[in-house]
C-alpha positions as CSV (number, residue, x, y, z in Angstrom):
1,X,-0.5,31.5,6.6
2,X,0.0,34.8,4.5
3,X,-2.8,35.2,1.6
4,X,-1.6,35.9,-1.7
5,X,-3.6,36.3,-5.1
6,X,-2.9,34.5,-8.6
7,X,-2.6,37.2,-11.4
8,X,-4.8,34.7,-13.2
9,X,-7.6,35.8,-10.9
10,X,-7.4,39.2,-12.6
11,X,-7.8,37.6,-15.9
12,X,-11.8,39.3,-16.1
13,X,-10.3,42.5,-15.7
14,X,-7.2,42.3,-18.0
15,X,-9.7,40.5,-20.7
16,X,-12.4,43.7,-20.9
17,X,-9.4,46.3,-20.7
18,X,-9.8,47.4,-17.2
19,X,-6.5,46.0,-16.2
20,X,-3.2,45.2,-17.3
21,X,-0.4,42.4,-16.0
22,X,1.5,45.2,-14.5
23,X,-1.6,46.6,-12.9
24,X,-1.9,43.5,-10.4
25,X,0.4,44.3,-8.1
26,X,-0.4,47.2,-6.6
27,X,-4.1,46.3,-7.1
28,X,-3.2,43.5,-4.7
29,X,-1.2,45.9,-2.5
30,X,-4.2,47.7,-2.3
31,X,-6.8,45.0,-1.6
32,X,-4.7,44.0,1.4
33,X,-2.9,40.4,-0.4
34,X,0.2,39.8,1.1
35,X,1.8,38.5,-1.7
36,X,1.3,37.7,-5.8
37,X,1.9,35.1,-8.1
38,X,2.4,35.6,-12.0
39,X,1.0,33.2,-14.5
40,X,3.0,33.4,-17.8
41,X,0.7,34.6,-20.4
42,X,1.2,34.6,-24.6
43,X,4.6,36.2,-24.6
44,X,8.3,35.4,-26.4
45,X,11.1,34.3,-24.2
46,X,12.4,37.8,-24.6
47,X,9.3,39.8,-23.8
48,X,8.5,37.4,-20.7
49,X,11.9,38.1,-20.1
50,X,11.7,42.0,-20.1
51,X,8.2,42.2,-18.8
52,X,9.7,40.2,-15.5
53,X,12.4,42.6,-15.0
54,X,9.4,45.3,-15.2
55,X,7.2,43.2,-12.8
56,X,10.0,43.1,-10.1
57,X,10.6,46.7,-10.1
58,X,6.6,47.0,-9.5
59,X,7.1,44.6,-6.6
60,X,10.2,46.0,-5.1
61,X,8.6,49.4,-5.6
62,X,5.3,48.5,-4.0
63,X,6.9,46.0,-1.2
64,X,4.6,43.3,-2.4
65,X,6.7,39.9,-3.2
66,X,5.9,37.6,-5.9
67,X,5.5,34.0,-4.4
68,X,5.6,32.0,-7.8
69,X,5.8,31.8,-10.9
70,X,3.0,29.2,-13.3
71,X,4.0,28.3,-16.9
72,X,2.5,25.7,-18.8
73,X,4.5,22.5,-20.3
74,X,3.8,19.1,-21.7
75,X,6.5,16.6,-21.6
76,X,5.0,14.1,-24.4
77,X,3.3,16.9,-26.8
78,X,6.6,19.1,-26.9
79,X,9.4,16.4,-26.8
80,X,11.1,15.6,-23.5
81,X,14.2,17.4,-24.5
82,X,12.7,21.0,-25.9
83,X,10.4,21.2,-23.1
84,X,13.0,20.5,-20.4
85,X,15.2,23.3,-22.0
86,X,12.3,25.2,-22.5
87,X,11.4,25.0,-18.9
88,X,15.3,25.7,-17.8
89,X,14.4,28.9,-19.6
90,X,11.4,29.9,-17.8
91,X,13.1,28.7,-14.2
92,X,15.4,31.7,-15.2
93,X,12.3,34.3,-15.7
94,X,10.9,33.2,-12.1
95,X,14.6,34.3,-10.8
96,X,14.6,37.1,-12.0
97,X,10.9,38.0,-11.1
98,X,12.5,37.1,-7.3
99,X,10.0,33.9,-7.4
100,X,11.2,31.2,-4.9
101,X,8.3,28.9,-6.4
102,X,7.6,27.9,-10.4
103,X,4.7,25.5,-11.4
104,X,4.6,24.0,-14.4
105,X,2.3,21.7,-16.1
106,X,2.9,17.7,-17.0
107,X,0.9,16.9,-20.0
108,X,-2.3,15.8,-21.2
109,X,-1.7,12.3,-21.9
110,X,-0.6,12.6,-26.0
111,X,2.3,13.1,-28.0
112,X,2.6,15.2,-30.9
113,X,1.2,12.6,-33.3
114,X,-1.8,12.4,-31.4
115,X,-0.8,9.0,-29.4
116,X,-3.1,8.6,-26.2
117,X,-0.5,7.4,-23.1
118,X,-2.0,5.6,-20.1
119,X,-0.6,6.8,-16.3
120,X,1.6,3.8,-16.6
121,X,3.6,4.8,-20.2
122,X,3.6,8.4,-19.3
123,X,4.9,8.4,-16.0
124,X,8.5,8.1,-16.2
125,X,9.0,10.0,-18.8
126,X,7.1,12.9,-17.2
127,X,9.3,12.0,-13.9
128,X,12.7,12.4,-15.9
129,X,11.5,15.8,-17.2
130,X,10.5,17.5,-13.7
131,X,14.1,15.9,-12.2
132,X,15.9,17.3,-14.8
133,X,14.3,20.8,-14.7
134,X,14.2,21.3,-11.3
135,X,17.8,20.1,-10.5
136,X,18.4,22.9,-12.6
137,X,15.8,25.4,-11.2
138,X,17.7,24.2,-7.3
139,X,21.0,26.2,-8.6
140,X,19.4,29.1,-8.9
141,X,17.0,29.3,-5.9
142,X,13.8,28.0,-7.6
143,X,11.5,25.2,-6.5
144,X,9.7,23.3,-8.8
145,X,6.1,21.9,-8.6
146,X,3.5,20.0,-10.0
147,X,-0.1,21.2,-9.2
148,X,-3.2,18.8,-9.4
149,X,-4.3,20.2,-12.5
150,X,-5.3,19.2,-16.4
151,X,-6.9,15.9,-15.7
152,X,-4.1,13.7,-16.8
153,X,-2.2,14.0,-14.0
154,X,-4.6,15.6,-11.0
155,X,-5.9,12.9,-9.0
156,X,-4.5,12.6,-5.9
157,X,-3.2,9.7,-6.4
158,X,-1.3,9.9,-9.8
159,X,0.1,13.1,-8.5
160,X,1.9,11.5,-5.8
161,X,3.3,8.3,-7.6
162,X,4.6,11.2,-9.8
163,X,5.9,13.1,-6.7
164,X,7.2,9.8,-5.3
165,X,9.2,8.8,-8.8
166,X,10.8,12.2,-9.3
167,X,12.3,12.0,-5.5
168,X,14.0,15.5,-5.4
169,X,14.1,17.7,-2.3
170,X,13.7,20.6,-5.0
171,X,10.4,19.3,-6.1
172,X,7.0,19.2,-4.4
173,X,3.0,20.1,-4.6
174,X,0.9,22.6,-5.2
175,X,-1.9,21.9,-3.2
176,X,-5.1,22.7,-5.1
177,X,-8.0,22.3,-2.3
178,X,-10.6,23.2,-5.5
179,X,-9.0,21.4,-8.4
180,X,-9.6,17.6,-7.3
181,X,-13.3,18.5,-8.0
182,X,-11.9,18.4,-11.5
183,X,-11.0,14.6,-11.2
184,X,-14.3,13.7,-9.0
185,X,-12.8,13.6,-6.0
186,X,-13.8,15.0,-2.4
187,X,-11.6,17.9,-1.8
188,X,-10.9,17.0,1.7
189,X,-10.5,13.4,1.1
190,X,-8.0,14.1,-1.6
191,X,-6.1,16.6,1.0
192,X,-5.2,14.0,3.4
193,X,-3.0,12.5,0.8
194,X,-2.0,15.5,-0.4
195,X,-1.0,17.8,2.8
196,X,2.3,15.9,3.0
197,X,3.5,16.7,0.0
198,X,2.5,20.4,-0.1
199,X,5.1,23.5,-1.0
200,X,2.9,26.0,-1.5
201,X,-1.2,25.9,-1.4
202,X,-4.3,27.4,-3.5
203,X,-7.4,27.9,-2.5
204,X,-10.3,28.0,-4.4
205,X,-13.7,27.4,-4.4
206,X,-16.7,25.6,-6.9
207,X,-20.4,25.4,-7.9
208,X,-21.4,21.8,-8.3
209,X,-23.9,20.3,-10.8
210,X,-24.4,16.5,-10.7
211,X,-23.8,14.3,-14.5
212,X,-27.2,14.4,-15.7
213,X,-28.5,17.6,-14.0
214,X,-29.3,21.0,-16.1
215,X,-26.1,22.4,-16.7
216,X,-26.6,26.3,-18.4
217,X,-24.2,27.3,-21.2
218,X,-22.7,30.2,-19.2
219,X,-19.2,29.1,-16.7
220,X,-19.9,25.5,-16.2
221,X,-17.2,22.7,-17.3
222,X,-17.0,19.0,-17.5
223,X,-15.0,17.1,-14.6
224,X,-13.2,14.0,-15.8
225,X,-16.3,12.3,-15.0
226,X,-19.1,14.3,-16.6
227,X,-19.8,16.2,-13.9
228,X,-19.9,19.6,-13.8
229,X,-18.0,23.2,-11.8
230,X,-18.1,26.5,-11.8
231,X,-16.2,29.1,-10.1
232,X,-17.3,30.7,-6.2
233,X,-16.1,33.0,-4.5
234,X,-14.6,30.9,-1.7
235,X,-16.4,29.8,1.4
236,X,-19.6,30.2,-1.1
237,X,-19.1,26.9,-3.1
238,X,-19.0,23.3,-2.2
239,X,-15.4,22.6,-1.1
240,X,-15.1,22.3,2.4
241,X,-12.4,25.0,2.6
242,X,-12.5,25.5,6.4
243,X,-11.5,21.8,6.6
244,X,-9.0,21.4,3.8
245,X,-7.2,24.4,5.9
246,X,-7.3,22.4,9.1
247,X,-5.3,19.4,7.2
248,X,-3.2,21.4,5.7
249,X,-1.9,23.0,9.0
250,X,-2.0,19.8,10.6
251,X,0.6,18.2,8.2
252,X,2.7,21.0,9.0
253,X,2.0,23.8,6.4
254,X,2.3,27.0,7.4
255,X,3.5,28.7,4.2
256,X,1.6,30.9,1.3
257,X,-1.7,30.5,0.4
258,X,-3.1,32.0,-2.9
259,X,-6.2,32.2,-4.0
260,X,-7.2,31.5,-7.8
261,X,-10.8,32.8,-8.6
262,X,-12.4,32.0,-11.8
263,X,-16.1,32.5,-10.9
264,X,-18.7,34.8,-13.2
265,X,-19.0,37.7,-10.5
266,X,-16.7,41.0,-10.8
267,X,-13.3,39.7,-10.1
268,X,-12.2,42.8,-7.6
269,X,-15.6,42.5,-6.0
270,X,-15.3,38.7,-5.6
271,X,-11.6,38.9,-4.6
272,X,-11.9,41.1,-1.6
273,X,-15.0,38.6,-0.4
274,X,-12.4,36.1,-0.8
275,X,-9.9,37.7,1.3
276,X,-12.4,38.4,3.9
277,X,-13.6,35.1,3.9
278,X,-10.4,33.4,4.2
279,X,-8.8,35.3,7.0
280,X,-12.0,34.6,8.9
281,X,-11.4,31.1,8.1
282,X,-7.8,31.2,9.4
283,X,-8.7,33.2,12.8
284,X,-6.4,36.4,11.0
């Protein structure tokens, strides 16, 4: 697998000035990432726009491709209709970053007026608006994915009924080997369901505190069930990462690999640990 980096796991640096979005890449390039993903931050249509065509050159110039491209989206807060166009729109950004890959979010389970959905409601609306964005997204040479992520839909097993209902060939997972700790699940329990489905893969890394336990106020958040995480550095945290790679390649993966880190240590520091620490774990 080739290690690439989330622009998201710059976020530290870009947050107390150090960095800015167009900074990551050849600070990647440097580190020694073999690739970079770009995570859509506050920006217009037109400045994301512009600001793509700017990232691009930065990759072309520094020969370091960008992998993917993660926007946010909810299906039921935004209407299905404005967030499908909407995400047509950004499906055209990732093109013209050069992004073969675009996640994008489902929802969190209410509409504008506040309405609370179960799995059950929500689920085929959500399946209409992924099949109708990424048979889009497939005429211009971008696959869509979901990623276990935002509670609502993030256990393994919503994700894949979702996966299963929107039954496109342009449209798979993004493996998150960290983020089923969000829904209280074993990581590599959740994998085995998950490998299968897998288009591209994160990995990443957390700090466990059981429900009940002293949690302090600085990095920790709630999991679905009252639990709590906090960023690691990977390979220093509880999810078996080691093994979550071993299912993975078993199931056939043998594409990119980013890693997302949103632990309290320096982000550069913590990011070349993490690339040490994964090519040891993949034999590179």
């Amino acid at each position: 697998m080739k290690i690439a980096v989330s622009s998201y796991s710059f976020s530290q640096a870009m947050a107390d000035g150090r960095m800015k979005i167009t900074d990551t890449i050849p600070k990647a390039k440097q580190m020694g990432f073999d690739g970079i993903e770009i995570v859509r931050g506050g920006q217009s249509h037109q400045e994301m726009l512009s600001l793509a065509r700017e990232l691009r050159s930065i990759s072309d110039a520094e020969g370091l491709p960008i992998i993917a491209y993660m926007v946010g989206a909810d299906f039921l807060k935004n209407g299905l209709d404005n967030q499908v166009e909407t995400l047509r729109r950004e499906a055209e950004v990732a093109a013209t970053l050069g992004a073969k890959r675009m996640r994008h979010d489902s929802t969190a389970g209410k509409d504008a007026d506040g309405k609370a959905y179960t799995v059950d409601e929500a689920l085929p609306i959500v399946a209409e608006g992924y099949r109708r964005v990424t048979e889009f997204a497939a005429g211009i040479g971008v696959h869509t994915m979901i990623e276990n992520h935002g509670y609502f839909f993030q256990h393994s097993s919503r994700v894949k009924r979702l996966i299963d209902a929107v039954d496109h060939p342009n449209f798979g997972w993004l493996v998150d080997m960290g983020n089923f700790m969000c829904a209280d699940e074993a990581s590599v329990d959740a994998m085995k369901t998950a490998a299968p489905y897998a288009v591209h893969a994160h990995a990443k890394d957390f700090h466990y505190k059981a429900k009940g336990e002293y949690v302090p106020s600085q990095g920790w958040f709630p999991t679905a069930g009252g639990n709590y995480l906090r960023g690691a550095i990977v390979g220093h945290g509880v999810v078996n990462v080691p093994e979550c790679l071993k299912l993975l390649r078993a199931a056939g993966y043998d594409k990119w690999l980013s890693v997302e880190f949103e632990g309290m240590e320096d982000c550069i520091k913590a990011l070349e640990y993490d690339l040490k620490n994964l090519r040891e774990m993949l034999g590179a």
